[in-house]
C-alpha positions in Angstrom: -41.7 41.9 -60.2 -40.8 41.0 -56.5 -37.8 39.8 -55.3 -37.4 36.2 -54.2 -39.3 35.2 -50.8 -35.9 33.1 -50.1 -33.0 35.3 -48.8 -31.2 33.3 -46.5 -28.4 32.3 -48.8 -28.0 36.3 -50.0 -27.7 37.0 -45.7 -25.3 34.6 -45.3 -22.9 35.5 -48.0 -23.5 39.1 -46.4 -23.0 38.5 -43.0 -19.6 36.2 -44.3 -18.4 39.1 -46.2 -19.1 41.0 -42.7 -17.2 38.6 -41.1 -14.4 38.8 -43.0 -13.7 42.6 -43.0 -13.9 42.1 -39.1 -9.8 42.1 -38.9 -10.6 38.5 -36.6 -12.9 40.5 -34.7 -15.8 39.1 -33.2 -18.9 40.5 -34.3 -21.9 40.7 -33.0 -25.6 39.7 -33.8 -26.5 43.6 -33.2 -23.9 44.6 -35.4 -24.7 42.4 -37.6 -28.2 42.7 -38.2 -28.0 46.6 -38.5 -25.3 46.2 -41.6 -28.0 43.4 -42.8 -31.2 45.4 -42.2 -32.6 42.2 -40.8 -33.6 41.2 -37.1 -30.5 40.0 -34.5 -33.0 37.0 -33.9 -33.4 35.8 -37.8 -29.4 37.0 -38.1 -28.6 34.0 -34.9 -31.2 31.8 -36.4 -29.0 32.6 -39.6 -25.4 31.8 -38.0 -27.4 28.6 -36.5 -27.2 27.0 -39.9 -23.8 28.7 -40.7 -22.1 27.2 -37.1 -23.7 23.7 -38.1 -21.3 23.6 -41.7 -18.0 25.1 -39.5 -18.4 27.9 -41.4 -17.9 30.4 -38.2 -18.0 30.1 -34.7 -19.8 32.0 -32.0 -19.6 33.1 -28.8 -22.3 34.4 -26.3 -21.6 37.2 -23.8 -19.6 40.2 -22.9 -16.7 39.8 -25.6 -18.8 37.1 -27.6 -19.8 37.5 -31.3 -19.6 36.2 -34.2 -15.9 34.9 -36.6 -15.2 32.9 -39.4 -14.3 29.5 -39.1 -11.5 29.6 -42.1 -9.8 32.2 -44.0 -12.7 34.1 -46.8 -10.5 32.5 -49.4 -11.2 29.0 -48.2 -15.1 29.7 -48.6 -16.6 29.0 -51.5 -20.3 30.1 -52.1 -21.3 26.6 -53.1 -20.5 25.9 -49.0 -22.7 28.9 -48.0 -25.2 27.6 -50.1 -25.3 24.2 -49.3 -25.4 25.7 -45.6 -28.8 27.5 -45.4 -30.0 25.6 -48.9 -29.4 22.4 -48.1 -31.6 20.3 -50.8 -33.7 23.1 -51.3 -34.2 23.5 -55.8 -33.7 26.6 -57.1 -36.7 25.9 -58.6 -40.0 25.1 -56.7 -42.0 22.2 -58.8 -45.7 22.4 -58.2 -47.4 18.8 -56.9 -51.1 17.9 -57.5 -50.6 18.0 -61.1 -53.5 16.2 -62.6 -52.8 12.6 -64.2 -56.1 13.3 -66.8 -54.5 16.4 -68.1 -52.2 15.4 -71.3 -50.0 18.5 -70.2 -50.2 17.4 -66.2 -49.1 14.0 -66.5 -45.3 15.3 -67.5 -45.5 18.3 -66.1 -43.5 17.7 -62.7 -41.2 15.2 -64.1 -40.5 17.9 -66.8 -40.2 20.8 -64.2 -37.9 18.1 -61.9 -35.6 18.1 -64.7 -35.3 21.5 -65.3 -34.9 22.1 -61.6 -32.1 19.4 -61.2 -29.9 21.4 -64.1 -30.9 24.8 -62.5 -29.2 23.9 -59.1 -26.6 22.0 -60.9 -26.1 25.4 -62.6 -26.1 27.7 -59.7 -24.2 25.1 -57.4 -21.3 25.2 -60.5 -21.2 28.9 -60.5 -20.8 29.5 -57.1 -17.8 27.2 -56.3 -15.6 29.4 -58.3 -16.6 31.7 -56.1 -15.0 32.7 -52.6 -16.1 35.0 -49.5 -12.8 36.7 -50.4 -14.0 37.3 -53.5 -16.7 38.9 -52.7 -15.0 41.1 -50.3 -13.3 42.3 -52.7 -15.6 43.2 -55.0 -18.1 44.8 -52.6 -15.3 46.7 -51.4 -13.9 47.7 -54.9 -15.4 51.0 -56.6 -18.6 50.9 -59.1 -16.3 51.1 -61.5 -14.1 48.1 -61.2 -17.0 46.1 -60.1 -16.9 42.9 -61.7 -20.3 41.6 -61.9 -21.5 45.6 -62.5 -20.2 45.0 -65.9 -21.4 41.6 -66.9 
């Protein structure tokens, strides 16, 4: 199975994390995109959306880059998310369902539902969940890894 077409929200939290093992560093797209993998161009179109919910700030230039706006602590993935997710479900819901069909005319109320509690869900587990945190996991060995042993 392929992954999901989506990964704006797992670049974010990445480029964060970057952020926050910077020591109040700028950083810089560049630099960014090549501990990504990802373009500089979709890495600013990125921090576009980032910069718009005062999660960071940026700077162009000689000396310019990329910081966080607030300690990691005070970033909770639920703000990241909200960030490049906006209103976006974590579950698509099909439209054009057909009103004849016995199964079609529930079908999208039914997935709507199930979508609502899915980003409910998601949205819940992520606020207890900070950009420090996740420094400090990704930065901890395989071993004490917290979500390596769930």
């Amino acid at each position: 199975m392929s992954g999901p077409a989506n990964t704006r929200f797992a670049i974010a939290v990445h480029l964060l994390t970057l952020l926050a093992n910077s020591d109040d560093e700028p950083v810089g797209s560049d630099v960014a995109a090549a501990s990504i993998g990802a373009n500089p161009v979709h890495v600013r179109r990125l921090v576009a959306y980032l910069r718009r919910a005062d999660l960071v700030t940026s700077k162009a230039g000689v000396g310019g880059g990329i910081q966080l706006a607030y300690e990691p602590a005070d970033i909770s993935l639920t703000e990241v998310w909200d960030a490049v997710e906006g209103d976006e479900a974590v579950v698509a819901v099909h439209q054009g369902a057909n009103p004849k069909c016995e199964v079609g005319r529930g079908i999208t109320r039914t997935l709507e539902g199930l979508s609502d509690r899915a980003t409910d869900a998601v949205r819940a587990e992520l606020s207890d969940v900070t950009i420090a945190d996740v420094l400090t996991e990704t930065l901890a060995p395989p071993s004490r890894r917290r979500t390596a042993s769930r």
